[in-house]
N, C-alpha and C positions, 0 to 999 in steps of 0.2 A: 442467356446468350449474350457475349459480347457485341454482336451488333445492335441486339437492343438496346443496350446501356449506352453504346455510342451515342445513339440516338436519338435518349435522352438529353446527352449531355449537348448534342448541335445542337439541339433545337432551343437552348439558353443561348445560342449567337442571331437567332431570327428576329430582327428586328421588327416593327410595325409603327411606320410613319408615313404620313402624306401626301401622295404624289399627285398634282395638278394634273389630269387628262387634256389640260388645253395647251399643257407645255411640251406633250410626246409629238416628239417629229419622226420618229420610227420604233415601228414595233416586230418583234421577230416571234414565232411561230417555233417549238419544237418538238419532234416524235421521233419513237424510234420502231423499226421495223422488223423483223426478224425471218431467216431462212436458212439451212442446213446449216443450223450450229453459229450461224455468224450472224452479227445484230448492223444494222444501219440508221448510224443516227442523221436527221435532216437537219438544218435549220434555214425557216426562208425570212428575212427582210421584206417588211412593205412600208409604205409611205404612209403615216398614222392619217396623212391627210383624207387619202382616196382609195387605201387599202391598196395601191399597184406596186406588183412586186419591185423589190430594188434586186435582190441578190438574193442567191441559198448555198450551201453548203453540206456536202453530205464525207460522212464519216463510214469505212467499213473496219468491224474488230470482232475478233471471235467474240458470242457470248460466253464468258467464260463463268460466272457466276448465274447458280440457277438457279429459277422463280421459286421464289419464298413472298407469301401474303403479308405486306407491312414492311417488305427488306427491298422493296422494288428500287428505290434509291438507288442503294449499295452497285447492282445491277447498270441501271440505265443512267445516271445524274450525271455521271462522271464522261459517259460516251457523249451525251445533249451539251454537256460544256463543251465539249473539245468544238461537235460539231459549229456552236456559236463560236469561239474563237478564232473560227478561220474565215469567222466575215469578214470587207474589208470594214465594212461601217460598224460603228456602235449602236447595240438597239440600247432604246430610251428603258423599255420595258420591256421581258417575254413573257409569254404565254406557254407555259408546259406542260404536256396532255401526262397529265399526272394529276394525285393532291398536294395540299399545301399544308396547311395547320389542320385540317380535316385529317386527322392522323391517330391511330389508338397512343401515339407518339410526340402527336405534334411534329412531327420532321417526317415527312410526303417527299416524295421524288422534286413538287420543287421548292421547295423549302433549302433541299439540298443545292439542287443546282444554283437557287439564287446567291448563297454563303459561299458557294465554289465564284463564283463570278463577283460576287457581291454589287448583283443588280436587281431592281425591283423586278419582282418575279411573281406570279401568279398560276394557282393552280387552277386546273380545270379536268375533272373529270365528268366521265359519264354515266356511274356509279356513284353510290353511297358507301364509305371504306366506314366509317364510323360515326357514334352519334346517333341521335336521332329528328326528325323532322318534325316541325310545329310552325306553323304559318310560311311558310318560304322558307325558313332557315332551318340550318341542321345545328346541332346544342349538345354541348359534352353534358357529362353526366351529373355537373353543378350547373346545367342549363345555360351556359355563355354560347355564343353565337360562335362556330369558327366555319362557315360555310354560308351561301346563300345559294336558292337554287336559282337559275337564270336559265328561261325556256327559250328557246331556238323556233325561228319562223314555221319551221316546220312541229313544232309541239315537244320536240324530244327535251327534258331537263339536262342540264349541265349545273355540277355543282363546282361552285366557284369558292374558292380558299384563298389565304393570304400565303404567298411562300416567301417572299424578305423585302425590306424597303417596301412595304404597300399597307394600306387599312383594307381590311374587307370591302368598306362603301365606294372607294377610288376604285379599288381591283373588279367591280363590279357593273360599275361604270366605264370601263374600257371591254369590256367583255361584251355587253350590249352594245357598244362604237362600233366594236368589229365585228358584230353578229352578220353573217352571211345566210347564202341558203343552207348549206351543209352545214350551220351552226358558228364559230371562230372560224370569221376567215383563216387568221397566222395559221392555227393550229389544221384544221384542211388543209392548207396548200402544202404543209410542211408533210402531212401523212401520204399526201398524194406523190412526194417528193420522195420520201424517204419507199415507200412500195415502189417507185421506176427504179430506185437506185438498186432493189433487189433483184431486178429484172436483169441489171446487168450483166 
């Protein structure tokens, strides 16, 4: 299928370098929603400092491309950009309730978004898409590490990916900064966002 071979070929643009947690002054949150055919992307802005929101942003667009397991990307990366780019501020880093490198691919919904925007990006799901698990970490099939799971106050795992501009250990480390009760703050407030926006 040519989107698999796309996909391939992004995910030789995914970079993986170092991002200092102590130098984000904002971080954004994004998801997206879906209701009679149309999808709603959010994204909210908070302060890396105290987690309080700055701004959000939400996006409505038919979904026109339909769920396929591993093509999730294709689908939503492109809606979660837009909705970030109508911030007024720049986030330092997002959070996108997706995977990243966690990918039968290596190219995860944010892997994508991150190369669309070309900002460190971080995956987070609440699933396991590929790999397998052994001490905390999930491990392709030459045993490398492209995941770590990261448990929420409440017990639930989140497995945590690298999607551009980040190391696993950085991306992993702001993921536990912004652990709330419901898990990722960004990534909460942004699902909580994008479901009212469906409301409307």
């Amino acid at each position: 299928m040519k989107a698999r071979k796309a996909q391939l070929m992004m995910a030789k643009l995914v970079r993986e370098e170092p991002l200092d947690p102590a130098g984000i002054k904002r971080i954004a949150g994004v998801d997206v929603a879906y209701t009679k055919g149309s999808a709603v992307a959010a994204a909210v802005l908070l302060s890396a400092w105290d987690l309080a929101v700055m701004e959000d942003s939400t996006i409505h667009l038919e979904a026109g491309i339909p769920y396929i397991p591993g093509l999730l990307g294709f689908r939503e990366a492109p809606l979660m950009a837009r909705a970030v780019r109508r911030l007024r501020y720049e986030p330092d880093v997002l959070l996108v309730d997706g995977h990243g490198r966690a990918h039968p691919r290596r190219f995860g919904s944010a892997c994508h978004v991150g190369v669309i925007l070309d900002k460190p990006t971080i995956g987070v799901a609440k699933a396991r898409l590929y790999g397998y698990e052994s001490d905390g970490l999930v491990l392709d099939d030459s045993g490398n590490p492209v995941a770590q799971v990261v448990h929420g106050r409440n017990g639930r795992p989140y497995y945590v990916s690298v999607g551009h501009r980040i190391t696993l250990k950085d991306a992993v480390e702001i993921v536990r900064l912004s652990m709330g009760d419901h898990g990722p703050t960004p990534l909460w407030l942004a699902h909580i966002r994008a479901r009212e926006a469906c409301r409307v």
